[in-house]
NUVEX-702693 format. One line per 5 residues: number of its first residue (from 0); for each residue x, y, z of C-alpha. Coordinates in pm, 1 decimal. Example, Ala and Ser with C-alpha at 12.3 -4.5 7.8 and 13.67 -1.06 7.14 Angstrom:
<recs>
0) 1230.0:-450.0:780.0  1367.0:-106.0:714.0 .
</recs>
This chain:
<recs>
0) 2175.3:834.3:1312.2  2256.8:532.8:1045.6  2543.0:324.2:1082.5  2715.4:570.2:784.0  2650.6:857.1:944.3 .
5) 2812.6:772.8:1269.5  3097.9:606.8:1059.5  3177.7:916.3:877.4  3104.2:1183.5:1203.9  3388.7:917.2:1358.4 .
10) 3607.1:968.4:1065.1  3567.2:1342.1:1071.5  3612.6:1363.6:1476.7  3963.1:1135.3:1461.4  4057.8:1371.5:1151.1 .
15) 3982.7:1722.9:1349.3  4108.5:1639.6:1664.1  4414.0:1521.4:1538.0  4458.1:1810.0:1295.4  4447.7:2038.9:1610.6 .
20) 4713.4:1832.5:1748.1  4917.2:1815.9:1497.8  4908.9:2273.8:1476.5  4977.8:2239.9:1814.8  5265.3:1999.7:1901.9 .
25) 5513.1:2280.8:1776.4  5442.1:2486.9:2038.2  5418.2:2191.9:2291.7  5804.0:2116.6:2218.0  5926.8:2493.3:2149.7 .
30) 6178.4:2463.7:2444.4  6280.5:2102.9:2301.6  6343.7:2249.0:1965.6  6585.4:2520.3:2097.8  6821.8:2353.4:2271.5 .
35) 6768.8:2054.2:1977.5  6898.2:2347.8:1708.8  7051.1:2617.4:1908.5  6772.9:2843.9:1753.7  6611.0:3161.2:1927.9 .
40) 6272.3:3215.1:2050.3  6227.6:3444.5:1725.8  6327.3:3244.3:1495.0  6081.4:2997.8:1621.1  5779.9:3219.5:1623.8 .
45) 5844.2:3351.9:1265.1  5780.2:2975.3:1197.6  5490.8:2948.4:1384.4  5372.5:3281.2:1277.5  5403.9:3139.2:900.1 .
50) 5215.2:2773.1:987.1  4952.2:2926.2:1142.5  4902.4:3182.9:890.3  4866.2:2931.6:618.6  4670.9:2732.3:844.2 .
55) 4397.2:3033.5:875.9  4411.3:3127.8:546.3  4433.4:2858.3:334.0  4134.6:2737.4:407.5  3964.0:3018.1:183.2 .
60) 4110.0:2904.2:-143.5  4041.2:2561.7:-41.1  3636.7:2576.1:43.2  3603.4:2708.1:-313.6  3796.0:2452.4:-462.4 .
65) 3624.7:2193.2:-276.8  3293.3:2308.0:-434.6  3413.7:2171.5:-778.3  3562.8:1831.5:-669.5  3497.2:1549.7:-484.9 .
70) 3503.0:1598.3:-101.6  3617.0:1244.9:-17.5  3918.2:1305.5:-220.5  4041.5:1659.7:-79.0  3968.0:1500.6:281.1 .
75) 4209.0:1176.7:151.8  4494.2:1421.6:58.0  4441.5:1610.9:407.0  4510.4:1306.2:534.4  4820.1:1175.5:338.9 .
80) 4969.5:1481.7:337.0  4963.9:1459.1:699.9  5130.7:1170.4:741.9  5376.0:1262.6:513.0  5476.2:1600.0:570.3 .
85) 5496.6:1431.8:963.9  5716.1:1176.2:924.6  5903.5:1399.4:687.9  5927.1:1618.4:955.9  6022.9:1373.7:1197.1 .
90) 6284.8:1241.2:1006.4  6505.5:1585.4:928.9  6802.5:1641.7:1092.8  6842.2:1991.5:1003.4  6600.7:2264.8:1159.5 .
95) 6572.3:2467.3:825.8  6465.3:2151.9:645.0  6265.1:2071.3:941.8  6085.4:2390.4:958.6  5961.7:2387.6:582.1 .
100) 5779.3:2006.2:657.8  5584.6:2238.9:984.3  5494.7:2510.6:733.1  5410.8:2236.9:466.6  5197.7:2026.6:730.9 .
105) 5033.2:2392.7:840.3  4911.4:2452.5:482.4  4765.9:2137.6:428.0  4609.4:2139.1:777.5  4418.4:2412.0:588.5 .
110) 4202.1:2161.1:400.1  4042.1:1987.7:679.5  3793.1:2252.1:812.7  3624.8:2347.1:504.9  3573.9:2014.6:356.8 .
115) 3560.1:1833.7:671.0  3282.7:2061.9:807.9  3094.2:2084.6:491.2  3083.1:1694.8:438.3  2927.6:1710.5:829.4 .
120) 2633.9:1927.6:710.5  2522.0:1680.0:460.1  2462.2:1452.9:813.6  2078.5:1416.9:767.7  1956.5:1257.7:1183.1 .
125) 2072.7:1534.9:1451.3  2258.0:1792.8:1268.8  2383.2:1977.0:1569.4  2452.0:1657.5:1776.4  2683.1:1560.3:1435.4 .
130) 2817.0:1893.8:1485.9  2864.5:1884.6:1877.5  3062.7:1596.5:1852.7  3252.7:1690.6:1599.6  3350.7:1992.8:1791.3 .
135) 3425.3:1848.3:2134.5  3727.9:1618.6:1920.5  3902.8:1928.9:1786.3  3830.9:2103.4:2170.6  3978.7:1780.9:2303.5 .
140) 4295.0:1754.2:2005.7  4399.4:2178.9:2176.4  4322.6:2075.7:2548.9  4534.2:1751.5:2520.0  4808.0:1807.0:2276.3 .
145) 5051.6:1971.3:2534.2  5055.1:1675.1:2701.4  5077.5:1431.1:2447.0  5391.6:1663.1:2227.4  5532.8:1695.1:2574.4 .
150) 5507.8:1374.6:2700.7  5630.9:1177.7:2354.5  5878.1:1473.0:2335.4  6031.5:1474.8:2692.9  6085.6:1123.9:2682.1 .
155) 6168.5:1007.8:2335.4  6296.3:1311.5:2191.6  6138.4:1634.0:1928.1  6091.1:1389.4:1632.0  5880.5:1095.8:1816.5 .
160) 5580.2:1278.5:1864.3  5565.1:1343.7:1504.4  5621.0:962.6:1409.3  5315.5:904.5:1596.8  5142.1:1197.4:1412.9 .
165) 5254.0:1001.1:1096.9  5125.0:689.6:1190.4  4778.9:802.5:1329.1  4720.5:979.3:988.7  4841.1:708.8:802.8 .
170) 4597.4:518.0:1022.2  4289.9:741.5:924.5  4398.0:787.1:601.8  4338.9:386.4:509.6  4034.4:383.8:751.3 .
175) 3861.2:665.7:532.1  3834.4:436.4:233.1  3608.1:220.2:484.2  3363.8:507.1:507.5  3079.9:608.6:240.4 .
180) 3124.7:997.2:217.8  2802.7:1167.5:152.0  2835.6:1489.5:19.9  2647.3:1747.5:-194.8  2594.3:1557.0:-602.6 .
185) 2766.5:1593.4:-888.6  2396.9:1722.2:-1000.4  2358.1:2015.0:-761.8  2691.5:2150.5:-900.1  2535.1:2142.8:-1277.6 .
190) 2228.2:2291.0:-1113.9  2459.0:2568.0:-953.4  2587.1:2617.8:-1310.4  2239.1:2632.4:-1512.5  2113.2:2899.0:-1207.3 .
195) 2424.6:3133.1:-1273.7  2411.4:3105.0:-1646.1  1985.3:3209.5:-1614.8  2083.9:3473.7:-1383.7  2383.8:3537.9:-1599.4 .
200) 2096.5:3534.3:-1912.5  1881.3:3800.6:-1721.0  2120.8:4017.0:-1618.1  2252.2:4059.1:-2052.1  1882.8:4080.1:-2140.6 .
205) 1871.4:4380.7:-1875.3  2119.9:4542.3:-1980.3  2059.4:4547.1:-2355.3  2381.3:4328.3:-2442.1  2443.1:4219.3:-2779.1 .
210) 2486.8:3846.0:-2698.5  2227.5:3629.4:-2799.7  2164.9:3379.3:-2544.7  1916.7:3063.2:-2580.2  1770.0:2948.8:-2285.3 .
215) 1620.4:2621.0:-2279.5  1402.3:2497.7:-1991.4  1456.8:2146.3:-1854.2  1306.5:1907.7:-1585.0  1301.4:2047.0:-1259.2 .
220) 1567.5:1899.9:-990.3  1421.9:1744.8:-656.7  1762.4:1813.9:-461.6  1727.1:2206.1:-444.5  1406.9:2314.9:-659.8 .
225) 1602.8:2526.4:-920.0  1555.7:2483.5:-1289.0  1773.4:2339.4:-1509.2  1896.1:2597.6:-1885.7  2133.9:2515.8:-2116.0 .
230) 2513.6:2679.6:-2064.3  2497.7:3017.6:-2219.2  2725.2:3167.2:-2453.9  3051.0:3447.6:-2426.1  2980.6:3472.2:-1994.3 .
235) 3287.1:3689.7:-1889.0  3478.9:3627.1:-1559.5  3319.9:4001.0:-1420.6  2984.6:3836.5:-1471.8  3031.4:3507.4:-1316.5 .
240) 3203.1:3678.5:-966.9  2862.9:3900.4:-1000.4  2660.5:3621.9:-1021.3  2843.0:3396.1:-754.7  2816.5:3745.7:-495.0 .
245) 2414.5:3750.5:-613.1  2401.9:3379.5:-566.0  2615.5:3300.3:-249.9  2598.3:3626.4:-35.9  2229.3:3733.6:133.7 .
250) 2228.6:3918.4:499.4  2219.2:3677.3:716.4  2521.1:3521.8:642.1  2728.9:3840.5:596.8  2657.0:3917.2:995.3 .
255) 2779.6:3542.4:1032.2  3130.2:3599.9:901.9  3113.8:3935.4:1049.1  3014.4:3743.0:1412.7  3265.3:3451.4:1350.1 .
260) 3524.6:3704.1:1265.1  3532.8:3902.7:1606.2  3414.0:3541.2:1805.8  3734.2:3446.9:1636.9  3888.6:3711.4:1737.8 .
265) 3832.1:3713.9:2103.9  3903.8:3319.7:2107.1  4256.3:3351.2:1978.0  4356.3:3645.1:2218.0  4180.9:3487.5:2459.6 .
270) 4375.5:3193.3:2495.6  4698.3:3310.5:2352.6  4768.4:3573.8:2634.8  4539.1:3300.8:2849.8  4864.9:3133.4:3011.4 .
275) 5052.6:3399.4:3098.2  4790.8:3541.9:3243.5  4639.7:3297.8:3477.9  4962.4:3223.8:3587.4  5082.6:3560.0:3659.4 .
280) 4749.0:3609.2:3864.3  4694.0:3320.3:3999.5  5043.7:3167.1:4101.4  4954.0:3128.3:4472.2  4628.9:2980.7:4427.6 .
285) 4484.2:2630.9:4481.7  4784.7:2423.0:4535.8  5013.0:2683.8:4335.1  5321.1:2835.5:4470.4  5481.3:3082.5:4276.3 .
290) 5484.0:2844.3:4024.2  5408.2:3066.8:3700.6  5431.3:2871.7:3404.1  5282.5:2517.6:3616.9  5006.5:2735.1:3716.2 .
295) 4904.4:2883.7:3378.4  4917.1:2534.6:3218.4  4700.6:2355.3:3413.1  4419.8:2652.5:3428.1  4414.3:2675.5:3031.6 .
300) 4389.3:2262.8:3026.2  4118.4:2319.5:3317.6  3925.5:2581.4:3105.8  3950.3:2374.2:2786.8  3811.9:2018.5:2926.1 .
305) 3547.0:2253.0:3077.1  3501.7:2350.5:2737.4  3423.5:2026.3:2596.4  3229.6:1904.4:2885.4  2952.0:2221.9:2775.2 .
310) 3011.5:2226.0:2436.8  2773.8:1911.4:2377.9  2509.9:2081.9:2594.3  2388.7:2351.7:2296.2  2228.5:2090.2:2100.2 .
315) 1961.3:1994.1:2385.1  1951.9:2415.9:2398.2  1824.2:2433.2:2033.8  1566.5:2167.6:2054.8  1392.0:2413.5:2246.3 .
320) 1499.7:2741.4:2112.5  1562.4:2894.2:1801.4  1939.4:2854.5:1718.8  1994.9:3190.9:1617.6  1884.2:3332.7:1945.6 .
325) 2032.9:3069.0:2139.0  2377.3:3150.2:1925.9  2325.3:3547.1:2073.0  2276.0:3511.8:2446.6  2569.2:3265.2:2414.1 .
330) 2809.3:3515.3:2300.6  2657.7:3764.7:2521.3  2725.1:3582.5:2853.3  3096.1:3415.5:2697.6  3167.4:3821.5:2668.1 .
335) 3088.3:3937.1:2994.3  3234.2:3687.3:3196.1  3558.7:3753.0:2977.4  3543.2:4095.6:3097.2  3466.9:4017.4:3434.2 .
340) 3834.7:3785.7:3408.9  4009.8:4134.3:3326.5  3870.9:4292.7:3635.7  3908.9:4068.7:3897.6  4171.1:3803.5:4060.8 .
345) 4131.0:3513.5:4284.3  3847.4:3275.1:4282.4  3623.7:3533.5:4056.5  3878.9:3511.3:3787.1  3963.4:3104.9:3815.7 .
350) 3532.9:3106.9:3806.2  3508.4:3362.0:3548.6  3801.0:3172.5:3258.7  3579.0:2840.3:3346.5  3256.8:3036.8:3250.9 .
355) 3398.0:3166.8:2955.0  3473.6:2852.1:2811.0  3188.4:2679.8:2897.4  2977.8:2926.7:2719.5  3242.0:2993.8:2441.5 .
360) 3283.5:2646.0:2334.8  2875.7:2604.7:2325.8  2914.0:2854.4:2016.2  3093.5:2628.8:1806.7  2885.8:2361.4:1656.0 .
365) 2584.2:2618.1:1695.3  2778.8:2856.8:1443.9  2863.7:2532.6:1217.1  2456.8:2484.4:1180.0  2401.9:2845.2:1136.0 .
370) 2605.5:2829.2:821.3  2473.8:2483.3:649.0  2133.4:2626.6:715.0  2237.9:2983.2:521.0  2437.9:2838.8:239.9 .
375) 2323.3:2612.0:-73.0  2413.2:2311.4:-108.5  2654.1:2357.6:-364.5  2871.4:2630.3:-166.7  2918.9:2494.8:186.5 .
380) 3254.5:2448.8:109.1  3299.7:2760.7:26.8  3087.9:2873.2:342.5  3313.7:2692.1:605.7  3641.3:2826.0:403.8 .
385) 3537.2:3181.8:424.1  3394.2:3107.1:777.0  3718.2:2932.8:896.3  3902.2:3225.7:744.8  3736.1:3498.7:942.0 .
390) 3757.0:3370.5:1253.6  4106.4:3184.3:1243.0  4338.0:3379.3:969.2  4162.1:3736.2:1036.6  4125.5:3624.5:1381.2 .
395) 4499.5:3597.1:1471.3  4530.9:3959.2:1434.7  4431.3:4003.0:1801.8  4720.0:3869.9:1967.7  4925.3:4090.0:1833.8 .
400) 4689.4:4398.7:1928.2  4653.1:4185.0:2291.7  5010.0:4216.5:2312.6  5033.1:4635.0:2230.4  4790.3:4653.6:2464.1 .
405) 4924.2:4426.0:2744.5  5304.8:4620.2:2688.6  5130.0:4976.0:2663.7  4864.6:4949.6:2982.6  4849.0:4596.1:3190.9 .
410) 4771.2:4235.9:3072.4  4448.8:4275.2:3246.9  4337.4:4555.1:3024.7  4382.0:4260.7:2707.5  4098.8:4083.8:2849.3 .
415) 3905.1:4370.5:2897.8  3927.9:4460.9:2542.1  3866.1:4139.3:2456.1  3581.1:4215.1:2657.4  3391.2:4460.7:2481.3 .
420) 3494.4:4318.8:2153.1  3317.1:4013.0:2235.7  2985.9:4232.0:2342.9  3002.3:4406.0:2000.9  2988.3:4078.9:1851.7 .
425) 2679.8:3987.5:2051.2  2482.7:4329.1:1947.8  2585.0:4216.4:1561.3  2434.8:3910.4:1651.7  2129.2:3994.3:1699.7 .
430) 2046.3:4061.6:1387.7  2068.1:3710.9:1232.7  1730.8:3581.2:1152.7  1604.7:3238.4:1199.5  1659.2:3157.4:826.9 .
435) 1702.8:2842.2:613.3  1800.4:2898.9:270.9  1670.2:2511.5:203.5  1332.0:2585.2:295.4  1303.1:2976.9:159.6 .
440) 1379.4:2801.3:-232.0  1158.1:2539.1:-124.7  867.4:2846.6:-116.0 .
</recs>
């Protein structure tokens, strides 16, 4: 890699695993919070039901605004608004006041993952390695952010961990105009343009439309092999969305959201019911004694560093196989050693949660290739938004169906569902080809 490259994959890894920290230190300091403003347990999850909402979906909005303006910018504003929506946070004394800075610093949480992960596809050396590493900081930000809300919380009260919060991003924030952002060129957007407006041009000639439109043919660009036309005349909104659904959507990476979607899915009820439900089961083992809630933590932070330890491993994987195929025997095994969890107890289960997320977290910068080698240059923004959408706002649908299930049948039977949701995903997944957008325009 050049020195940029690993200067901007270190700006992007500080900026996603503190962004998962940051989600997460409400939870970490729920109990803190109570007694802090004499609030109940619902009150507190309708706020975290609303940040992490926002979180999910405002990434879609975002990825296609981050196709029309400068990356480096969107990830600067990520990472003041941070900072101050933290310390804002930090600094209230009443909860209602308090909870709007969480819900603000949950929606503009939202821009990191689309532009953040689409600046890390324009990483030219080791793609995959760039996205590996990326990955294992926002695996790291959920495994340790428990302990570092709790901690700062427990001892210095619910505001200090988000002073820190403030100051790291404020931190990051002046350290990013250190960094050369490479990103896709102000060119490849006015290519993106001239393509829609030909296509736009074809489609009127087609259908016998009255407006004239002049196309004139310019130089060829080098970037992405399209041809350049002048901007046509009276193109309706109807015909641009047409165009952008002809342009930006092809089969492969409709079974990707579809895939991401239920991986999502499965990862979110996964390790929202994943707690309870280690603990429950496995209170009296290792060193455990009854101990419930002790138990559960430490199993989740277990699972989770396990997670980051394998996640790095795909990329030597792929350098041997095709990624697509690697990505489907992946989600294959990460599904049937979930199901095995919901079956069994004891060591099999302890084995069988490690396995999971060993194999589970290996998905994740696989996935992230999978979608800078489907989408053009000039939507990758838009890619990651719409893929961060499926999996994390569509995704947080199943731990409220985890939940039905778990007070209808048995906890057990969540992880069983989770199961067989996770093996549907893998028989979708087979049908993603080995294809690279780049090199099929190239042809």
């Amino acid at each position: 890699m050049t020195t940029n490259e690993r200067k901007t994959i270190s700006l992007l890894s500080l900026s996603h695993f503190f962004c998962h920290v940051a989600i997460l230190t409400f939870p970490a300091i729920l109990i803190l919070l109570k007694e802090k403003f004499h609030v109940s347990f619902a009150t507190l999850g309708i706020i975290a039901g609303i940040y992490l909402f926002l979180f999910g979906a405002g990434s879609l909005p975002v990825g296609f605004i981050a196709d029309k303006i400068n990356k480096n910018f969107l990830l600067k504003v990520y990472l003041i608004g941070m900072s101050l929506s933290a310390f804002l946070a930090a600094l209230s004394g009443n909860f209602y006041i308090f909870a709007v800075f969480i819900i603000l610093m949950g929606l503009i949480a939202s821009i990191y993952h689309p532009v953040g992960l689409s600046i890390m596809s324009f990483v030219k050396t080791d793609k995959l390695r760039g996205f590996a590493i990326h990955g294992i900081a926002g695996t790291l930000g959920v495994a340790l952010s428990a302990a570092f809300a709790g901690f700062l919380g427990y001892y210095f009260g619910y505001s200090a961990p988000y002073l820190v919060l403030g100051l790291v991003f404020l931190f990051i924030f002046v350290y990013s105009f250190f960094v050369k952002i490479e990103s896709n060129k102000i060119e490849n957007i006015k290519n993106r343009n001239n393509t829609i407006n030909n296509i736009n041009s074809n489609n009127n000639r087609n259908n016998n439309s009255n407006n004239n439109i002049n196309i004139n043919k310019i130089n060829s660009n080098s970037d992405n092999n399209y041809e350049n036309y002048s901007e046509s005349k009276n193109v309706n909104l109807l015909t641009n969305i047409k165009s952008f659904f002809n342009d930006f959507f092809h089969r492969n990476i409709v079974f990707i959201f579809i895939v991401e979607f239920l991986n999502g899915f499965v990862f979110q009820g996964v390790f929202s019911f994943l707690p309870a439900y280690t603990g429950i089961k496995l209170k009296n083992f290792l060193f455990f004694h009854n101990q419930t809630v002790a138990a559960g933590s430490f199993y989740v932070t277990i699972a989770l560093l396990v997670g980051v330890l394998f996640q790095y491993s795909s990329t030597y994987i792929t350098k041997r196989y095709k990624p697509n195929r690697v990505f489907s025997v992946l989600v294959l095994i990460s599904g049937i050693f979930i199901l095995i969890s919901g079956l069994t107890g004891g060591l099999i289960l302890f084995l069988s949660i490690l396995l999971f997320s060993a194999f589970d977290f290996s998905i994740n910068p696989i996935s992230n290739l999978l979608i800078s080698r489907n989408a053009k240059e000039y939507y990758r923004s838009t890619a990651y938004g719409i893929f961060f959408f499926a999996g994390f706002g569509l995704g947080s649908i199943a731990a409220p169906i985890g939940g039905f299930i778990a007070s209808s049948f048995r906890l057990s039977d969540a992880f069983v569902f989770y199961g067989i949701i996770a093996l549907i995903s893998f028989v979708i997944s087979i049908a993603i080809t080995n294809y690279n957008v780049d090199e099929a325009e190239a042809i």
